[in-house]
N, CA, C, O and CB atoms as a CASP TS submission, in Angstrom:
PFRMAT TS
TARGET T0000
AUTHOR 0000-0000-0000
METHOD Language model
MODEL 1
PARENT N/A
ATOM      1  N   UNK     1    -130.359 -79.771-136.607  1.00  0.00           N
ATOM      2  CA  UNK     1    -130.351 -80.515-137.842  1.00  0.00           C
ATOM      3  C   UNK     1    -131.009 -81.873-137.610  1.00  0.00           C
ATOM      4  O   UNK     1    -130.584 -82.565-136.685  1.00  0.00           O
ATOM      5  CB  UNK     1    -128.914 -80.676-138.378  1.00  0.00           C
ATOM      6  N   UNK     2    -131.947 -82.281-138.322  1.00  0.00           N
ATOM      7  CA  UNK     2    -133.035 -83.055-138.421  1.00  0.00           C
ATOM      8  C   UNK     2    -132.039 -84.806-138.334  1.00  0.00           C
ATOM      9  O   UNK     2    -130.938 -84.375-138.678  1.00  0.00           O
ATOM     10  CB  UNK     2    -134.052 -82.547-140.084  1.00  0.00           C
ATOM     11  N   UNK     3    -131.868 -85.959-138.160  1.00  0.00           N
ATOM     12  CA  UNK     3    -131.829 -87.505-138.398  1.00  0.00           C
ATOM     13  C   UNK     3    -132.551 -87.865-139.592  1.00  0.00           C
ATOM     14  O   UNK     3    -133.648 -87.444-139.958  1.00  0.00           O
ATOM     15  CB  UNK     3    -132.442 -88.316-137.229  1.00  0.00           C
ATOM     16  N   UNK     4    -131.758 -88.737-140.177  1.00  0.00           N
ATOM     17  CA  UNK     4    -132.497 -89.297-141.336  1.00  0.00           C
ATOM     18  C   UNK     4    -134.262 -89.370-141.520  1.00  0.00           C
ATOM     19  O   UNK     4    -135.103 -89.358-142.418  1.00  0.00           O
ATOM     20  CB  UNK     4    -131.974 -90.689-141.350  1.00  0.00           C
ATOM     21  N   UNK     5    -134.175 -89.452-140.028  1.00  0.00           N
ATOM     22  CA  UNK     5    -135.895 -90.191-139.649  1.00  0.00           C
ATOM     23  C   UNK     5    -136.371 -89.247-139.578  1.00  0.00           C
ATOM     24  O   UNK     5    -137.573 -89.300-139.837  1.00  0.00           O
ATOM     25  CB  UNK     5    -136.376 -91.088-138.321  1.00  0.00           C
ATOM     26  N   UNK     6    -135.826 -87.861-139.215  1.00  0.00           N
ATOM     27  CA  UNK     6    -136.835 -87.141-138.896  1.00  0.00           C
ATOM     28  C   UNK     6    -136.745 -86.406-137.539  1.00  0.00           C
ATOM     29  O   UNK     6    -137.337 -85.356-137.290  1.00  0.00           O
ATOM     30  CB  UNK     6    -137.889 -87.944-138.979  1.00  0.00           C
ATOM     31  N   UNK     7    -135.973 -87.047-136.732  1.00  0.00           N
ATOM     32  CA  UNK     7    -135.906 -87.170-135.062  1.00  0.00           C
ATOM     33  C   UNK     7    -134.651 -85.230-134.825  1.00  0.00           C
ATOM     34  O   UNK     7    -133.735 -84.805-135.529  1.00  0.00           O
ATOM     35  CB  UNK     7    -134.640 -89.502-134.407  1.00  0.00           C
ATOM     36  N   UNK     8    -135.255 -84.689-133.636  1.00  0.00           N
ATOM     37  CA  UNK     8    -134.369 -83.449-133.830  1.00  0.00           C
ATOM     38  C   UNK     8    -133.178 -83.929-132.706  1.00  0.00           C
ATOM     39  O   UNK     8    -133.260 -84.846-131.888  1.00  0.00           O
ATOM     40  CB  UNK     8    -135.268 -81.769-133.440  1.00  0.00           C
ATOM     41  N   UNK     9    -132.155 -83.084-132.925  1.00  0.00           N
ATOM     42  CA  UNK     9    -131.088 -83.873-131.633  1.00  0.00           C
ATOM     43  C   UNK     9    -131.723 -83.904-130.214  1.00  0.00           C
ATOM     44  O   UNK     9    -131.569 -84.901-129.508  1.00  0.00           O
ATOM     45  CB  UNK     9    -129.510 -82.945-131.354  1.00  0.00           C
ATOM     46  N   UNK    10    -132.376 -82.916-129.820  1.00  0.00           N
ATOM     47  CA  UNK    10    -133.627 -83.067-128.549  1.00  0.00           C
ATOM     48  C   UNK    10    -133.952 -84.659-128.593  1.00  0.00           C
ATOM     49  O   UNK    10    -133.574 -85.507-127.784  1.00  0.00           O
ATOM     50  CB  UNK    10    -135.346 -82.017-128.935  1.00  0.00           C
ATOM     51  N   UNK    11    -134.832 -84.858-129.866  1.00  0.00           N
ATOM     52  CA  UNK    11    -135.518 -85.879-129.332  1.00  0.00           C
ATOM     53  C   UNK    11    -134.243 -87.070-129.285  1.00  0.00           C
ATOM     54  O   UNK    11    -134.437 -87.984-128.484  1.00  0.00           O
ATOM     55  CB  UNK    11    -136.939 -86.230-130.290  1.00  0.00           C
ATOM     56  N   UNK    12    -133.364 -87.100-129.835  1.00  0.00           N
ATOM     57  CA  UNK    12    -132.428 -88.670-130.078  1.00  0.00           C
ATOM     58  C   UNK    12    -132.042 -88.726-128.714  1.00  0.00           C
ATOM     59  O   UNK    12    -131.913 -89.771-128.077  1.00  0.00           O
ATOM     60  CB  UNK    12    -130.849 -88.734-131.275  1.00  0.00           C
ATOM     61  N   UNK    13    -131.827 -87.373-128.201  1.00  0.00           N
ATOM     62  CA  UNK    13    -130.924 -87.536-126.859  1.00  0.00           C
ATOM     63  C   UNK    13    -131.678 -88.094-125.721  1.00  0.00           C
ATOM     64  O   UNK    13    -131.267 -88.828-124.822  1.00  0.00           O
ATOM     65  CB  UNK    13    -130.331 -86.136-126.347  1.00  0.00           C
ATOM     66  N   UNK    14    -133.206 -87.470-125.982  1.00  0.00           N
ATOM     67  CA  UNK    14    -134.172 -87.991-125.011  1.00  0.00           C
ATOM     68  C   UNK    14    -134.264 -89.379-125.140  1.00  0.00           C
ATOM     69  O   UNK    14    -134.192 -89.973-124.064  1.00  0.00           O
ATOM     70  CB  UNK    14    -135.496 -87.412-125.144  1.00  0.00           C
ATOM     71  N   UNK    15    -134.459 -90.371-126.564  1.00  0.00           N
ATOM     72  CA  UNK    15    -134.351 -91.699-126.706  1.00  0.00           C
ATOM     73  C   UNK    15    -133.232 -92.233-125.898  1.00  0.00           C
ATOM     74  O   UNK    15    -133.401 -93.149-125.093  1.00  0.00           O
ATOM     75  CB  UNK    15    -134.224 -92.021-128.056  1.00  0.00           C
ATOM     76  N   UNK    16    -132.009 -91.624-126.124  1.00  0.00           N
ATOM     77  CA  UNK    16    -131.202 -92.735-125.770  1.00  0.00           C
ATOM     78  C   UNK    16    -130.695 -92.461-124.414  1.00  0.00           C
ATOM     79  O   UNK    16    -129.717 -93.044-123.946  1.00  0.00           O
ATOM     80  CB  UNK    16    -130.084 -92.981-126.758  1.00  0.00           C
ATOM     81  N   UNK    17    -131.491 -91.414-123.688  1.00  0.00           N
ATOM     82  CA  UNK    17    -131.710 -91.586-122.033  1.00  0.00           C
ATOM     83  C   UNK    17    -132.410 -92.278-121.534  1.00  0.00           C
ATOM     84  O   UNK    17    -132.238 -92.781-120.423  1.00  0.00           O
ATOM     85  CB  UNK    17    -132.073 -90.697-121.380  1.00  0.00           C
ATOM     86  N   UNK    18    -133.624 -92.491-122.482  1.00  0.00           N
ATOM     87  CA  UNK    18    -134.433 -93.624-122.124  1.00  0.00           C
ATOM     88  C   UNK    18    -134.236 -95.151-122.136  1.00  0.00           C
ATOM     89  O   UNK    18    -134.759 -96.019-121.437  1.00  0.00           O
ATOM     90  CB  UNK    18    -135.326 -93.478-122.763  1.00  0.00           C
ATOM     91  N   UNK    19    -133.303 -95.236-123.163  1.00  0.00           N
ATOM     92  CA  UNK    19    -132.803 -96.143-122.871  1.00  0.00           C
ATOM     93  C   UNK    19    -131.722 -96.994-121.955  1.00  0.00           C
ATOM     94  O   UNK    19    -131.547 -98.136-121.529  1.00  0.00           O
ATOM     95  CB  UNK    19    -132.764 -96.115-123.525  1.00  0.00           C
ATOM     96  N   UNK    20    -131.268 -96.022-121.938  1.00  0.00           N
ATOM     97  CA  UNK    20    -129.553 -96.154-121.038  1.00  0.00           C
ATOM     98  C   UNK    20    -130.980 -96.145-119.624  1.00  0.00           C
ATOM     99  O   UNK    20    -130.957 -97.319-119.255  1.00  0.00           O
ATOM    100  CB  UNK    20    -127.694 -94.070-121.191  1.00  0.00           C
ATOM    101  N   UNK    21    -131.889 -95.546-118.921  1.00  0.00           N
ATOM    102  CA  UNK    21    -132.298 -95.862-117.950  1.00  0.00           C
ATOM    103  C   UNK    21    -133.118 -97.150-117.956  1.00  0.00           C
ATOM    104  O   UNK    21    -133.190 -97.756-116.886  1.00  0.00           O
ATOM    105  CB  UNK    21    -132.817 -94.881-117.553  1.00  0.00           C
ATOM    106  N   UNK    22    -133.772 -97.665-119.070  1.00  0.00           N
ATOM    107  CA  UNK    22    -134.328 -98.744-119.137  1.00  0.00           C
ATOM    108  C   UNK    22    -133.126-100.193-119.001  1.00  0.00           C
ATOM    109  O   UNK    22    -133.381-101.262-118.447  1.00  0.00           O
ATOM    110  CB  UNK    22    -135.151 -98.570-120.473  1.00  0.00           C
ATOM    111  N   UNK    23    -131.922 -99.844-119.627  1.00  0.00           N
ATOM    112  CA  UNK    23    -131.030-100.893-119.472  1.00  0.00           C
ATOM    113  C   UNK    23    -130.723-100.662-118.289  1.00  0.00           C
ATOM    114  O   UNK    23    -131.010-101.829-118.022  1.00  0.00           O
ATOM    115  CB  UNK    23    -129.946-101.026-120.331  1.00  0.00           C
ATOM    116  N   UNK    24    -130.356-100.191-117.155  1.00  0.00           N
ATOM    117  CA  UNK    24    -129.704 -99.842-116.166  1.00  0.00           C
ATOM    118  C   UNK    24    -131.002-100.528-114.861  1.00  0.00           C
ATOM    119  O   UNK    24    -130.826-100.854-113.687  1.00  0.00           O
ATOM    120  CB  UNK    24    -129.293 -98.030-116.313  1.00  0.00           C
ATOM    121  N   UNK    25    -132.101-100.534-115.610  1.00  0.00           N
ATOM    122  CA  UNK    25    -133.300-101.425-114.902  1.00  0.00           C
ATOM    123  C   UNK    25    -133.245-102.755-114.914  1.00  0.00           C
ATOM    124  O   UNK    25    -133.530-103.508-113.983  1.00  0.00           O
ATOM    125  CB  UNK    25    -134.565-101.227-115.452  1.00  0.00           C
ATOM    126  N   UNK    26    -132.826-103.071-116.122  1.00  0.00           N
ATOM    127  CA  UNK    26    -132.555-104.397-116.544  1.00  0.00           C
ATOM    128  C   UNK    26    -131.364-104.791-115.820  1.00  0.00           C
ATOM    129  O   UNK    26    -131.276-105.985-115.532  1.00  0.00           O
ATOM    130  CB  UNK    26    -132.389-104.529-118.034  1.00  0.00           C
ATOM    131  N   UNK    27    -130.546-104.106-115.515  1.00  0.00           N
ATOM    132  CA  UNK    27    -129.014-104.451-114.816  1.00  0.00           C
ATOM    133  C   UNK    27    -129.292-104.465-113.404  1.00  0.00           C
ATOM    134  O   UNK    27    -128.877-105.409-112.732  1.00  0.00           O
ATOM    135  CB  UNK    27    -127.715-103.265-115.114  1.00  0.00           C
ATOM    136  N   UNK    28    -129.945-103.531-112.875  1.00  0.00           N
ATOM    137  CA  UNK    28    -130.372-103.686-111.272  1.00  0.00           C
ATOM    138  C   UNK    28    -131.015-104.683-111.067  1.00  0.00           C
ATOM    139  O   UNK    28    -130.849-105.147-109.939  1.00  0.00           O
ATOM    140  CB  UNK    28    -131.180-102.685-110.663  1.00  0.00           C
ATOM    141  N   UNK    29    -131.903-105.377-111.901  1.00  0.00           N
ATOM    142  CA  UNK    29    -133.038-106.935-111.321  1.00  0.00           C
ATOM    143  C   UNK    29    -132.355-107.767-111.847  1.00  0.00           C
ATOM    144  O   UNK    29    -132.873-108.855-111.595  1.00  0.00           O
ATOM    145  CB  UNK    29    -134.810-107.254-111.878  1.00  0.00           C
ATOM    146  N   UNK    30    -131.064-107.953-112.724  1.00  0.00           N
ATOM    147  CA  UNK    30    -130.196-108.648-112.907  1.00  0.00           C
ATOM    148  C   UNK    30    -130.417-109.859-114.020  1.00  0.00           C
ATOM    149  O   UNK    30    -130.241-111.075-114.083  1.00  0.00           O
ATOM    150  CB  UNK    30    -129.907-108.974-111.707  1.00  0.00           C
ATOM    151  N   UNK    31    -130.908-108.788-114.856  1.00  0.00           N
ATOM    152  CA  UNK    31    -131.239-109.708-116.357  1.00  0.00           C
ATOM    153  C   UNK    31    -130.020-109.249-117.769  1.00  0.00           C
ATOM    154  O   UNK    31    -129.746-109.846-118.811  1.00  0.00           O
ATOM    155  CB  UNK    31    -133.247-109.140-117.011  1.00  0.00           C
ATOM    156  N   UNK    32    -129.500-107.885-117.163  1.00  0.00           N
ATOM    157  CA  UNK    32    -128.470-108.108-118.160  1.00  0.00           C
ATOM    158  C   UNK    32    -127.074-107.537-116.791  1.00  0.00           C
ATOM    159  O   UNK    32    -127.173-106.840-115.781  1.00  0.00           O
ATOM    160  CB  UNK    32    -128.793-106.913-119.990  1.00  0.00           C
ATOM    161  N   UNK    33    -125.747-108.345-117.518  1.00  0.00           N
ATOM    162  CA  UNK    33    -124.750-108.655-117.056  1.00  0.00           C
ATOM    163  C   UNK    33    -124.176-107.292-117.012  1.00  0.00           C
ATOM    164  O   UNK    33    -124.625-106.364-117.686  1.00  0.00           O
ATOM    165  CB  UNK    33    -124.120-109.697-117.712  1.00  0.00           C
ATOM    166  N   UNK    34    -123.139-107.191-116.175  1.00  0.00           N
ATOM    167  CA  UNK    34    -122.395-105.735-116.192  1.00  0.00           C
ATOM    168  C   UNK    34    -121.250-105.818-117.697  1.00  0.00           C
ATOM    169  O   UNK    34    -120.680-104.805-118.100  1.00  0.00           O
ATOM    170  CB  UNK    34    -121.313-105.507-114.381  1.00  0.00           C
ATOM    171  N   UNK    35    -121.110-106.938-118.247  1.00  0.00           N
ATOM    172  CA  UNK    35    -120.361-106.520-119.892  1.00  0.00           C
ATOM    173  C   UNK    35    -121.506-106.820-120.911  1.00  0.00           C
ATOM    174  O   UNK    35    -121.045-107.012-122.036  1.00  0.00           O
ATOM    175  CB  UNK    35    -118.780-107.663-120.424  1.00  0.00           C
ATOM    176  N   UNK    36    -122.835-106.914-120.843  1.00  0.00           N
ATOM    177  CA  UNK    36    -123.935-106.380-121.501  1.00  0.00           C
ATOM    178  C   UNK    36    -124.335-107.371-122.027  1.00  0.00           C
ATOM    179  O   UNK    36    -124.821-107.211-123.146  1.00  0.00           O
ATOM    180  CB  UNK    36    -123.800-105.356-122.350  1.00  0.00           C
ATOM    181  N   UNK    37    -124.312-108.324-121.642  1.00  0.00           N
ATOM    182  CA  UNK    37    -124.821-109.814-122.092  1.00  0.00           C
ATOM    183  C   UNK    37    -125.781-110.162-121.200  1.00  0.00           C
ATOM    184  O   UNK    37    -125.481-110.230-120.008  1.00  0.00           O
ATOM    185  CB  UNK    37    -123.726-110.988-122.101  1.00  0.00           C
ATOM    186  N   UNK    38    -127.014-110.422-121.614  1.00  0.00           N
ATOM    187  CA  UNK    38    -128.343-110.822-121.330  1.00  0.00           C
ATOM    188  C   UNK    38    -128.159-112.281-120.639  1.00  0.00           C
ATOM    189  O   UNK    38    -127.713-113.306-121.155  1.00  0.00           O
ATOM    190  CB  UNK    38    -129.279-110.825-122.714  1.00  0.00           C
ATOM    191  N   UNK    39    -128.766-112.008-118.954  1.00  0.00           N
ATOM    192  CA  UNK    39    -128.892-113.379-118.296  1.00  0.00           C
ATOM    193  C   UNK    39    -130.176-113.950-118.434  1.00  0.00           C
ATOM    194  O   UNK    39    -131.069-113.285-118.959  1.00  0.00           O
ATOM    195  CB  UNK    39    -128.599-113.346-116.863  1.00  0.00           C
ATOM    196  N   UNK    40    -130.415-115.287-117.964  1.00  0.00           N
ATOM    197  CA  UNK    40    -131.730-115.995-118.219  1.00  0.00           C
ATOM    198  C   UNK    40    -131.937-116.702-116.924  1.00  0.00           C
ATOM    199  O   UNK    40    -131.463-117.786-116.585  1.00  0.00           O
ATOM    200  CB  UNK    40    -131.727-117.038-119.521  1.00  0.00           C
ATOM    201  N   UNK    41    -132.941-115.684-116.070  1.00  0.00           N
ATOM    202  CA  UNK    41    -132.968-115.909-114.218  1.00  0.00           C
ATOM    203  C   UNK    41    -133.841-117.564-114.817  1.00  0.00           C
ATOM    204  O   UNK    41    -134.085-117.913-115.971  1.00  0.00           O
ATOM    205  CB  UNK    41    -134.375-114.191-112.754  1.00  0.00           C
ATOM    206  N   UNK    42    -134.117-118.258-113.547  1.00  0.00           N
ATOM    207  CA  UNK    42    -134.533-118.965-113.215  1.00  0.00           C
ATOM    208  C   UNK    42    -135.927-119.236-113.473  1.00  0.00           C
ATOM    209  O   UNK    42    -136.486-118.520-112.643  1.00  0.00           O
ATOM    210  CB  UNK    42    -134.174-118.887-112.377  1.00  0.00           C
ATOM    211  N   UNK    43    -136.925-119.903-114.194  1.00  0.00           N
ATOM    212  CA  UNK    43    -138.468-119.700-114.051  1.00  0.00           C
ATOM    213  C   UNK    43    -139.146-119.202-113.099  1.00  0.00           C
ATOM    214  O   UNK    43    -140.100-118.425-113.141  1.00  0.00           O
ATOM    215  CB  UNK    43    -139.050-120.655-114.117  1.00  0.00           C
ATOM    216  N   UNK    44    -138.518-119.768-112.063  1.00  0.00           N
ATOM    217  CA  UNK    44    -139.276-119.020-110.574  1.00  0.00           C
ATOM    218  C   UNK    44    -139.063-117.303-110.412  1.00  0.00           C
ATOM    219  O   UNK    44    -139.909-116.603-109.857  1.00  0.00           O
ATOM    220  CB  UNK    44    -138.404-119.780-108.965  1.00  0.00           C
ATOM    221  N   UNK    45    -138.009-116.856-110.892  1.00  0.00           N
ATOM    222  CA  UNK    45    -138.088-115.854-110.705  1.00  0.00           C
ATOM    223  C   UNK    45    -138.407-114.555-111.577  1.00  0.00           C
ATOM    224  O   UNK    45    -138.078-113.379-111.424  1.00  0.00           O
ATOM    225  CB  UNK    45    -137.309-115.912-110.254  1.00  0.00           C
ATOM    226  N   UNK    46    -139.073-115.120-112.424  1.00  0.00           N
ATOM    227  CA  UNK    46    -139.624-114.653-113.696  1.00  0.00           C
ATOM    228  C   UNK    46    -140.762-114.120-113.680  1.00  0.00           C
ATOM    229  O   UNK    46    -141.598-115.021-113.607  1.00  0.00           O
ATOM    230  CB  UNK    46    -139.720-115.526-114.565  1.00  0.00           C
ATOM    231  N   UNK    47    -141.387-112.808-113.719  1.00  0.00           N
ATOM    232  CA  UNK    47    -143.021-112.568-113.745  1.00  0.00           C
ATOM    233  C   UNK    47    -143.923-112.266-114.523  1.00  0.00           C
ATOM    234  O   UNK    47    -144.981-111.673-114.314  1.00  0.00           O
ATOM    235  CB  UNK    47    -143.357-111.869-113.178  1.00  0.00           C
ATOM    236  N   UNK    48    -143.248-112.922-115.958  1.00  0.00           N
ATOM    237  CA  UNK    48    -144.143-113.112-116.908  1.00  0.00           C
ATOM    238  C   UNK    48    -143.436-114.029-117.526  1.00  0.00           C
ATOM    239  O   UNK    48    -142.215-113.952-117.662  1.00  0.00           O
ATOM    240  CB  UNK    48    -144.594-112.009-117.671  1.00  0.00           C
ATOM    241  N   UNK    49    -144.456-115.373-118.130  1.00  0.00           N
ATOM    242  CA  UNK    49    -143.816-116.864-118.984  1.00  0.00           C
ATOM    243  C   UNK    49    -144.352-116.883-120.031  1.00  0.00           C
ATOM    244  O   UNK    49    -145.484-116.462-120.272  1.00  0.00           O
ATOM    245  CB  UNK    49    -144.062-118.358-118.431  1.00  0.00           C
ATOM    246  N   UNK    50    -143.322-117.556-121.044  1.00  0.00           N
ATOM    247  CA  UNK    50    -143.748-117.546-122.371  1.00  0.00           C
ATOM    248  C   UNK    50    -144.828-118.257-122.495  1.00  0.00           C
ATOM    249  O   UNK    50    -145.114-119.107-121.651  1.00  0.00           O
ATOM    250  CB  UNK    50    -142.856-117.960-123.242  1.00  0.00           C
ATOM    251  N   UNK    51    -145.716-117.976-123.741  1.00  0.00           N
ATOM    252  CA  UNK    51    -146.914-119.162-123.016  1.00  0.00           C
ATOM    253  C   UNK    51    -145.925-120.375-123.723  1.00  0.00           C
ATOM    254  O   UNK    51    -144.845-120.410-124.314  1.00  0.00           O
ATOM    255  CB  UNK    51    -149.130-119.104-123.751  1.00  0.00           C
ATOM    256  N   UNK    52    -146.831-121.207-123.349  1.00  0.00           N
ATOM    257  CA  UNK    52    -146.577-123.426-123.866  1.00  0.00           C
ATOM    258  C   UNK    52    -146.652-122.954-125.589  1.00  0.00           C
ATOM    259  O   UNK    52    -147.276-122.189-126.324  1.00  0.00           O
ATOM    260  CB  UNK    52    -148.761-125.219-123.200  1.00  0.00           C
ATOM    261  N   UNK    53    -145.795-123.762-125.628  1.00  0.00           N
ATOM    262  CA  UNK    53    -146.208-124.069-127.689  1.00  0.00           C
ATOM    263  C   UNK    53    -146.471-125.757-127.674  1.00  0.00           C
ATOM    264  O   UNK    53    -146.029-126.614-126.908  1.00  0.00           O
ATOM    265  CB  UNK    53    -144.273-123.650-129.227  1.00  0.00           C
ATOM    266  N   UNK    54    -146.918-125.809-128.253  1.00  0.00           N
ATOM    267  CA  UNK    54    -147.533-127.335-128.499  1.00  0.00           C
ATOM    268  C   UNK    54    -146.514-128.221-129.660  1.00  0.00           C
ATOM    269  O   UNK    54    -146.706-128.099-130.870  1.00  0.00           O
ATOM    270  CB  UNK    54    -149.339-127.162-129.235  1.00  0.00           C
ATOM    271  N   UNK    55    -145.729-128.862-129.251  1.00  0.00           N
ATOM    272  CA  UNK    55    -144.729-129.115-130.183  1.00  0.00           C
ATOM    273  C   UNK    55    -145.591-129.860-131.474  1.00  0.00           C
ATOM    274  O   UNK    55    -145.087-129.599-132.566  1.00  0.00           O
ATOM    275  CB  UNK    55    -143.480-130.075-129.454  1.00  0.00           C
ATOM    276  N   UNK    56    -146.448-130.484-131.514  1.00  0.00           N
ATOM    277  CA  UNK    56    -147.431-131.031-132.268  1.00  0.00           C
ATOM    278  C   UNK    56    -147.883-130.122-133.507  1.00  0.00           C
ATOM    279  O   UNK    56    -148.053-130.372-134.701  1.00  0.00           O
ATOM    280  CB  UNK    56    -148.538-131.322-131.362  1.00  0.00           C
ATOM    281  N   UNK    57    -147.998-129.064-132.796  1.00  0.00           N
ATOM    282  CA  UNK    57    -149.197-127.954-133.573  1.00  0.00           C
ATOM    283  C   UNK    57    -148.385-127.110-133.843  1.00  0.00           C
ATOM    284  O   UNK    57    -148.410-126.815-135.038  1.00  0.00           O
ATOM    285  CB  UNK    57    -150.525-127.224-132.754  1.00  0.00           C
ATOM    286  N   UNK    58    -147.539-126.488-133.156  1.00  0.00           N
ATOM    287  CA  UNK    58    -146.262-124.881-132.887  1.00  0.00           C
ATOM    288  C   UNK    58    -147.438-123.842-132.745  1.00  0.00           C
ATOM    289  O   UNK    58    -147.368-122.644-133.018  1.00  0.00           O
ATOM    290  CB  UNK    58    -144.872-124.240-134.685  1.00  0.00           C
ATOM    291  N   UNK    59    -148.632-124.590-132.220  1.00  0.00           N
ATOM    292  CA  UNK    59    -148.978-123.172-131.647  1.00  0.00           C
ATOM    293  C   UNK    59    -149.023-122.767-130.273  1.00  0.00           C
ATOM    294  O   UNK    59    -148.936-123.634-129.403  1.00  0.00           O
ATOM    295  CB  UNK    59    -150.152-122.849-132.019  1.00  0.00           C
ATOM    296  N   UNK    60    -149.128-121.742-130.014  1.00  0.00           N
ATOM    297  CA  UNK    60    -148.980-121.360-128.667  1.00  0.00           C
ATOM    298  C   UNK    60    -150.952-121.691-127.579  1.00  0.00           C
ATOM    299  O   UNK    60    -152.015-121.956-128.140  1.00  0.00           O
ATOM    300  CB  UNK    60    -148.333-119.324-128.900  1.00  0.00           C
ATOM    301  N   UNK    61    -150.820-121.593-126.638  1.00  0.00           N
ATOM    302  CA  UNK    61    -151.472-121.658-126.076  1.00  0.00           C
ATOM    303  C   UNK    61    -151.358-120.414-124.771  1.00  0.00           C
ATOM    304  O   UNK    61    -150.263-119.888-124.576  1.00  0.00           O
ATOM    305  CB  UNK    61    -151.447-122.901-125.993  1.00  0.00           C
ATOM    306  N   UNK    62    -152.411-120.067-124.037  1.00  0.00           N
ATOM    307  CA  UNK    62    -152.802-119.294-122.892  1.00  0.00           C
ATOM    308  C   UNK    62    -151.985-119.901-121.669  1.00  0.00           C
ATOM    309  O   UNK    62    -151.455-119.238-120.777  1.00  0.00           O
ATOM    310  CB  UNK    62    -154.422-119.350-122.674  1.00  0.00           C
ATOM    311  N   UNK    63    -151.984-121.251-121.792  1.00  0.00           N
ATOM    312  CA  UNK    63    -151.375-121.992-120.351  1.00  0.00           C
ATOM    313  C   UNK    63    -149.897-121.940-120.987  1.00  0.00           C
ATOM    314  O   UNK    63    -149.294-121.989-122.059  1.00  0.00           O
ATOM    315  CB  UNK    63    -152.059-123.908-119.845  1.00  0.00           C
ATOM    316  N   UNK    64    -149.641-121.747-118.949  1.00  0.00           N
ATOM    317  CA  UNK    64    -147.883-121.682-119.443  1.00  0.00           C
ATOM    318  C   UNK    64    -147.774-122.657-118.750  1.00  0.00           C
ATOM    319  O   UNK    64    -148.674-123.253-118.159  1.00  0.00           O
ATOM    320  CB  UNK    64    -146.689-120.376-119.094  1.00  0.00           C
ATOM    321  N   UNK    65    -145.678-123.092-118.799  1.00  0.00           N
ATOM    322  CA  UNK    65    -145.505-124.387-119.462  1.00  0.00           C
ATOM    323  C   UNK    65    -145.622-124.894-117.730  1.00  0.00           C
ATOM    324  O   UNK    65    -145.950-123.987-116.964  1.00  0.00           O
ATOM    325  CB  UNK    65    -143.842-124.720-120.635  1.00  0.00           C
ATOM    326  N   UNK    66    -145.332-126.488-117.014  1.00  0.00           N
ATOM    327  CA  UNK    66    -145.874-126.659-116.209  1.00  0.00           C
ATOM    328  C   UNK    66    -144.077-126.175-115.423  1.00  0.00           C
ATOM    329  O   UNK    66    -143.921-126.160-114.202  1.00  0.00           O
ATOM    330  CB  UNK    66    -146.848-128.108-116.202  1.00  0.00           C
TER
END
């Protein structure tokens, strides 16, 4: 029997394995907490940065922040 969306129980189950392994990635490098609350590592240990916003302008820029 089909999900509102469309999705067959196959596919929902496949989604939300994918997910439960994608969070469980996130829990091993230690960005979300073992009661499921999202940590915020250190800049240094981060390997991708938001870019700079220019408080002036609010726009973003290519360079990240120093």
């Amino acid at each position: 029997m089909p999900h509102s969306d469309g999705l067959s129980r196959a596919e929902l189950d496949a989604a939300v394995s994918e997910l439960r392994t994608f969070v469980a990635e996130l829990m091993r490098d230690g960005l979300v907490a073992p009661d499921g609350s999202v940590t915020d590592p250190p800049l240094s240990t981060r390997t991708c940065r938001p870019p700079h916003v220019d408080p002036h302008t609010s726009a973003g820029t290519e360079a990240t922040r120093p």
